[in-house]
C-alpha positions as CSV (number, residue, x, y, z in Angstrom):
1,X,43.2,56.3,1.1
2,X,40.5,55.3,3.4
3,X,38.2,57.4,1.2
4,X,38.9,55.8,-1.8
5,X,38.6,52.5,-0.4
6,X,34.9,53.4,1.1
7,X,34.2,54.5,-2.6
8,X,35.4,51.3,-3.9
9,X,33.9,48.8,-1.5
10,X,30.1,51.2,-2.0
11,X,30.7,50.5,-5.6
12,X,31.3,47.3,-5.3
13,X,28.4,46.2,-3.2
14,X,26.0,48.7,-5.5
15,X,27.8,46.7,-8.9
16,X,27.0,43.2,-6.5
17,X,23.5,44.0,-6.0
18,X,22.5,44.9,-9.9
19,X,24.3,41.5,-10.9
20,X,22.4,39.8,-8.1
21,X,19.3,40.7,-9.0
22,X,18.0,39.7,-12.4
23,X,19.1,36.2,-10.9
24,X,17.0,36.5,-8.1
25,X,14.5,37.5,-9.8
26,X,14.8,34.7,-12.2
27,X,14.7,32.5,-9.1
28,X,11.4,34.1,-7.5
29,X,10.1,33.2,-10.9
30,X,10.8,30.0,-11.4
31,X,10.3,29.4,-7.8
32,X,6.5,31.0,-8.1
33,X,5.3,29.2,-11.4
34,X,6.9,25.2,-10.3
35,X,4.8,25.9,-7.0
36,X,2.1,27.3,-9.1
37,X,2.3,24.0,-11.7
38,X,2.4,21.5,-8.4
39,X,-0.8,22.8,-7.0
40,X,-2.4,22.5,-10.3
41,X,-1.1,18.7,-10.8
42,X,-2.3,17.7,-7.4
43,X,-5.9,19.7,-8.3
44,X,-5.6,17.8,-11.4
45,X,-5.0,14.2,-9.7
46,X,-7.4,15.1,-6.8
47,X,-10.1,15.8,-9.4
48,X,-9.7,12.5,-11.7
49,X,-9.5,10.3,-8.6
50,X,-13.1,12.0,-7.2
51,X,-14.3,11.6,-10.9
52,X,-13.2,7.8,-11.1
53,X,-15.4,7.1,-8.1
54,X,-18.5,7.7,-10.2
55,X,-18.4,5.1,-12.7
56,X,-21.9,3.9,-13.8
57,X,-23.9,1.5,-12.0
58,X,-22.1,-2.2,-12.0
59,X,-23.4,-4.7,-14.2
60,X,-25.6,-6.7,-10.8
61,X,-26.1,-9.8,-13.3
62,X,-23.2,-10.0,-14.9
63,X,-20.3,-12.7,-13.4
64,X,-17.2,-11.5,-11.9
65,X,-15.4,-14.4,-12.3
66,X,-12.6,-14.5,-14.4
67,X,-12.4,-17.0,-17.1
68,X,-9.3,-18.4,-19.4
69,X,-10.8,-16.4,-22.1
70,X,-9.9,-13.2,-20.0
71,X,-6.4,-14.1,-19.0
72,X,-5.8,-14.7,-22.8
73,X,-6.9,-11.2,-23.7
74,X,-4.6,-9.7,-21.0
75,X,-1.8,-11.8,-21.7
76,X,-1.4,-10.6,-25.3
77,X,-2.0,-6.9,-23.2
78,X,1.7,-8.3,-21.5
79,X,3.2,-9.6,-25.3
80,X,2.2,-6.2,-26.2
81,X,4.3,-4.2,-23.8
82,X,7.0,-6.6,-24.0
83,X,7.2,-5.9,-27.8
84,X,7.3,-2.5,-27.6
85,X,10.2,-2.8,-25.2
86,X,11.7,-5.3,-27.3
87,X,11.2,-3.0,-30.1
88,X,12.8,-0.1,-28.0
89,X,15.8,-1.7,-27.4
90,X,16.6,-2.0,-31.2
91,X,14.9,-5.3,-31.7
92,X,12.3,-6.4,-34.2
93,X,9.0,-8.3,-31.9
94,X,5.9,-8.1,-33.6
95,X,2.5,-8.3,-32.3
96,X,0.1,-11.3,-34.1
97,X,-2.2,-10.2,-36.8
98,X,-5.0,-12.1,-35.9
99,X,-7.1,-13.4,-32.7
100,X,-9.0,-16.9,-33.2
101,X,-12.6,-16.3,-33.0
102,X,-13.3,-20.2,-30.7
103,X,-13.0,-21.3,-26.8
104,X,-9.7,-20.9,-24.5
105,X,-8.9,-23.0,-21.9
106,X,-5.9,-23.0,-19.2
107,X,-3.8,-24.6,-21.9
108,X,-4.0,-21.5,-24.3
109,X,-3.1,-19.5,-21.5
110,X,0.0,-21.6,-20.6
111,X,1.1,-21.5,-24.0
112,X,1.1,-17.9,-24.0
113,X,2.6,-17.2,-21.0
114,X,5.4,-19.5,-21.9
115,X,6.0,-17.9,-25.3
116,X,6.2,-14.5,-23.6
117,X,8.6,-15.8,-21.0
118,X,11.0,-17.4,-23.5
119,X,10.5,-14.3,-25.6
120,X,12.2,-11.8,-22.7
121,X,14.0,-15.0,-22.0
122,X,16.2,-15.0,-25.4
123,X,16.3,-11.7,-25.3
124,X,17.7,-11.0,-22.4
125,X,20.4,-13.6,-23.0
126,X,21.0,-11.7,-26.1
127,X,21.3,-8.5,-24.2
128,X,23.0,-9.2,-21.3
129,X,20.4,-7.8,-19.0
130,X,20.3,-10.8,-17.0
131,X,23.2,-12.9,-15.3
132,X,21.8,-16.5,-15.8
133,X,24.8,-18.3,-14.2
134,X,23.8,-16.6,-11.2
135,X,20.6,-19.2,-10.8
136,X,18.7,-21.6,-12.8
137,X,15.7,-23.1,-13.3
138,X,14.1,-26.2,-14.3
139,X,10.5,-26.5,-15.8
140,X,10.8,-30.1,-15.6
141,X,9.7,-29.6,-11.5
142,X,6.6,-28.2,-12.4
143,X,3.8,-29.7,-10.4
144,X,0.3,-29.8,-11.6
145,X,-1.0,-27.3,-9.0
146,X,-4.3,-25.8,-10.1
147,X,-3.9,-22.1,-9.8
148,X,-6.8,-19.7,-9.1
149,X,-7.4,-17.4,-12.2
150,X,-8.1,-14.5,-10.5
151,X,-4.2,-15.2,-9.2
152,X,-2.9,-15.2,-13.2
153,X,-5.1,-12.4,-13.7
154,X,-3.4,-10.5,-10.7
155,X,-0.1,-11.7,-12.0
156,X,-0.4,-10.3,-15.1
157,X,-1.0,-6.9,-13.8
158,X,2.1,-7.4,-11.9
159,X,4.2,-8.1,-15.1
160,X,2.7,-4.8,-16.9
161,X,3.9,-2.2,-14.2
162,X,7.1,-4.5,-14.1
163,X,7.5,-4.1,-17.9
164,X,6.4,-0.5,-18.0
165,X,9.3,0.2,-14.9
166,X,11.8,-1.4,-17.5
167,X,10.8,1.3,-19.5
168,X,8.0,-0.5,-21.8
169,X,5.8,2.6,-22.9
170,X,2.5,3.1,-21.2
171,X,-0.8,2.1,-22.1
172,X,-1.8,4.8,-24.8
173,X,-5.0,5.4,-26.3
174,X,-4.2,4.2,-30.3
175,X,-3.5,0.7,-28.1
176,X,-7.5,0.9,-26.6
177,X,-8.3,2.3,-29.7
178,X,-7.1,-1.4,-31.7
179,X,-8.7,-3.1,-29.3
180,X,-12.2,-0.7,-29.3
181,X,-12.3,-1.7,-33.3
182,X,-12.0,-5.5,-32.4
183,X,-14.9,-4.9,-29.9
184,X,-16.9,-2.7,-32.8
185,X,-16.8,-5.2,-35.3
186,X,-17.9,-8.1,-33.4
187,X,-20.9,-6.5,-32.0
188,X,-21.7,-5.3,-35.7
189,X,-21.5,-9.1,-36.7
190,X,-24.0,-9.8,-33.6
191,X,-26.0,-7.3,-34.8
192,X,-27.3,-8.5,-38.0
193,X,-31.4,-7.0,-37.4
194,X,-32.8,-4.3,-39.6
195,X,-32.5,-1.7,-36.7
196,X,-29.5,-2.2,-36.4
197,X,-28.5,-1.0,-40.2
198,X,-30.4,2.2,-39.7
199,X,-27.8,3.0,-36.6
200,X,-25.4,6.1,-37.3
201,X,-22.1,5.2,-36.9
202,X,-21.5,9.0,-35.6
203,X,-23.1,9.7,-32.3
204,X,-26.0,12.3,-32.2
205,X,-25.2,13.4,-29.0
206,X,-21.2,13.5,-28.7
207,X,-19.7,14.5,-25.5
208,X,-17.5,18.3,-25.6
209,X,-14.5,16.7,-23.8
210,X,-13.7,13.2,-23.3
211,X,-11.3,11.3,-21.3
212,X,-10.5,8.3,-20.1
213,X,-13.1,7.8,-17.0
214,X,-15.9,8.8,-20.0
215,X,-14.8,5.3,-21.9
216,X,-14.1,3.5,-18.9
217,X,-18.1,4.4,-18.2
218,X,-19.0,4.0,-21.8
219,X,-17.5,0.1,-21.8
220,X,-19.7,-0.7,-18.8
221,X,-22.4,0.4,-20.2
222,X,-21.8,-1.9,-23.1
223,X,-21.5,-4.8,-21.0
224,X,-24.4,-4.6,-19.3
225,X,-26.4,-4.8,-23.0
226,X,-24.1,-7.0,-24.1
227,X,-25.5,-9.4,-21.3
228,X,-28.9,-8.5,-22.2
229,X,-28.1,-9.2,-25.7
230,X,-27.0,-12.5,-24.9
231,X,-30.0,-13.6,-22.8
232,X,-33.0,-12.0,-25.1
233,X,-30.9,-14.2,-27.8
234,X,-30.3,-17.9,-25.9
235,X,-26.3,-16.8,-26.6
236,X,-24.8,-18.9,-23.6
237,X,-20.5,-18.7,-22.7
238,X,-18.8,-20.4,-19.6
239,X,-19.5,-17.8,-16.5
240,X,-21.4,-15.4,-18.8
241,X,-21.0,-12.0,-19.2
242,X,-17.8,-10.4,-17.1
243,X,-17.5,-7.0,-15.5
244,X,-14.4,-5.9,-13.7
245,X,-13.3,-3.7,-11.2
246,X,-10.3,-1.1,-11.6
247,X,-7.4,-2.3,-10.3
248,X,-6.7,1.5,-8.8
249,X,-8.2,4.6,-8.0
250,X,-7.7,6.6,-10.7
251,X,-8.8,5.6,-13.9
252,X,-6.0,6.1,-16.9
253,X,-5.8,4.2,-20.8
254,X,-4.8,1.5,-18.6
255,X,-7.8,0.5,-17.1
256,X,-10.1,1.5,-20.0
257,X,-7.5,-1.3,-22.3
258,X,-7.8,-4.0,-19.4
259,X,-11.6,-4.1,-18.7
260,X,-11.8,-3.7,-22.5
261,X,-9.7,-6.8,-22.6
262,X,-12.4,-8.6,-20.6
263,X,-15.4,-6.9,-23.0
264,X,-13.6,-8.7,-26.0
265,X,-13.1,-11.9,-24.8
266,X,-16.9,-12.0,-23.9
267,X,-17.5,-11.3,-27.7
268,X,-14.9,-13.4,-29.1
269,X,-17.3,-16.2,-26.7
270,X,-20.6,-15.1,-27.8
271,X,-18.9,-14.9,-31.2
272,X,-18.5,-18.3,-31.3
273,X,-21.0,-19.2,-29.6
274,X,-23.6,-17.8,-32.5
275,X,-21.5,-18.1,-35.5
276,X,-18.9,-20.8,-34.6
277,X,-14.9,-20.5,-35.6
278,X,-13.2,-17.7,-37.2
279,X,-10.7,-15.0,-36.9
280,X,-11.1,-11.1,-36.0
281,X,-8.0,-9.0,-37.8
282,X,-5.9,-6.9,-35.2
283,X,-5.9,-3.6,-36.9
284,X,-2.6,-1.7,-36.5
285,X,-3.2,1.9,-35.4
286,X,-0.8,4.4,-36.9
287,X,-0.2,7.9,-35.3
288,X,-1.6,8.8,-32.4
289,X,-4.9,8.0,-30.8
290,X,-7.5,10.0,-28.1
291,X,-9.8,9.1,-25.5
292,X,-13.0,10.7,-28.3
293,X,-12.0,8.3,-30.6
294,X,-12.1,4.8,-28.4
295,X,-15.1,6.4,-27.0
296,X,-16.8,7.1,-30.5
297,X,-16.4,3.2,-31.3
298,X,-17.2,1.8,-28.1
299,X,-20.8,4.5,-28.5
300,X,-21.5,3.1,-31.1
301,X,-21.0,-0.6,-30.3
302,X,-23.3,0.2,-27.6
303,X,-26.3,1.9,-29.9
304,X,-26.0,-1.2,-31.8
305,X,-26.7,-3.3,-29.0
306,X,-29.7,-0.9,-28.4
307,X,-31.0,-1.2,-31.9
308,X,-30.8,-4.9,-31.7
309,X,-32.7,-5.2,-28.5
């Protein structure tokens, strides 16, 4: 008897230990190629923040104060992301068609700001995902204090991550890419000297792998001819020409659409400033975008501006 039950509990254990097994093994896998994947991510992260640190050399003459024109531009950046969430949540919210090629001043940007807050306003109502009879608010005590734009400017980055917690998609490149046409076209209509018709729209020298530190670079480098541009020309906007700083240490879509933002606001000025009113189209992009395309327009933007000078 005490045999057999030897026999049974050796079988047992041996019939344990083959059922155990592939399961452990499973788990030594897993547990090997997640680590494996971590330490990649981080090489990854550690990598783009080193490369961020060596954007080109900063525009020296250029202003770096911020003007209505660029709180404008970054405002529709927060209409944008509020759409899309909007749009996520089941709702129809439409971006506008068209940007007015003429001055703004701290009026447009109340204007916009207001319709964006009435716009997540009703539609929070309409969804429930506020309690309004918890508190209340009255516009009517608004005092006339004359806020610092660099403070709006701030703000509105503060609204983006805010929307983009709520769920609001991130900053993708067919959104820098819309805004990368705008910026083309504008600096083709600048460019209206026989050079300039002889420039390829395809670079002659395009880079093997492209990302998002590559435009980042690329716009700067735009911005600093663009301010060239406007001085060999007599072209003269409120502050001049704007460069920004990121906003954080890596640079992402993000930060390549928000000192884009800045780029086309200065065009949209020296736009008016050399041809008067109009209107630029905001092209819809459909599908997805990549880093080589916004960099392929904002190139070529920039040889333009070489041409022309």
């Amino acid at each position: 008897m005490k045999k057999t039950y030897i026999i049974a509990f050796i079988t047992h254990t041996i019939l344990w230990i083959y059922a155990t097994q592939p399961i452990r093994a499973s788990e030594d896998t897993f547990s090997v190629y997640s680590e494996e994947l971590t330490r990649h991510l981080v090489s990854a992260m550690r990598k783009m923040r080193a490369e961020s640190t060596q954007s080109v050399r900063i525009c020296d003459d250029c202003s770096k104060t911020i003007q209505p024109r660029h709180i404008f531009q970054r405002a529709l950046d927060i209409e944008h992301h509020l759409n899309a969430f909007i749009n996520m949540m089941g709702q129809p919210a439409a971006d506008p068609k068209i940007i007015e090629i003429r001055p703004y001043n701290t009026d447009d940007t109340n204007q916009i700001i207001k319709r964006i807050h009435n716009k997540f306003e009703d539609f929070s109502k309409l969804s429930r995902m506020i309690d309004y009879t918890q508190f209340t608010h009255d516009h009517k005590e608004l005092h006339n204090k004359k806020e610092d734009v660099r403070d709006s400017f701030n703000a509105l980055d503060r609204i983006e991550i805010l929307l983009m917690e709520l769920g609001s998609p991130s900053v993708q490149p067919n959104l820098v890419l819309r805004r990368a046409n705008m910026i083309r076209a504008l600096v083709q209509k600048l460019c209206t000297s026989a050079p300039c018709s002889a420039v390829n729209p395809k670079s002659p020298a395009p880079l093997t792998f492209i990302s998002p530190i590559n435009v980042f670079n690329e716009a700067h480098q735009l911005i600093m001819l663009l301010d060239l541009f406007a001085h060999h020309n007599g072209l003269s906007i409120q502050e001049g020409v704007t460069v920004i700083s990121p906003s954080s240490s890596i640079i992402t879509p993000r930060q390549v659409n928000r000192l884009c933002g800045v780029l086309l606001a200065d065009l949209i000025a020296l736009n008016y400033a050399k041809f008067g009113s109009g209107t630029i189209a905001v092209e819809e992009i459909t599908g997805p975008a990549n880093p080589a395309q916004v960099w392929e327009q904002i190139n070529y933007a920039k040889r333009l501006l070489e041409a022309a000078l």
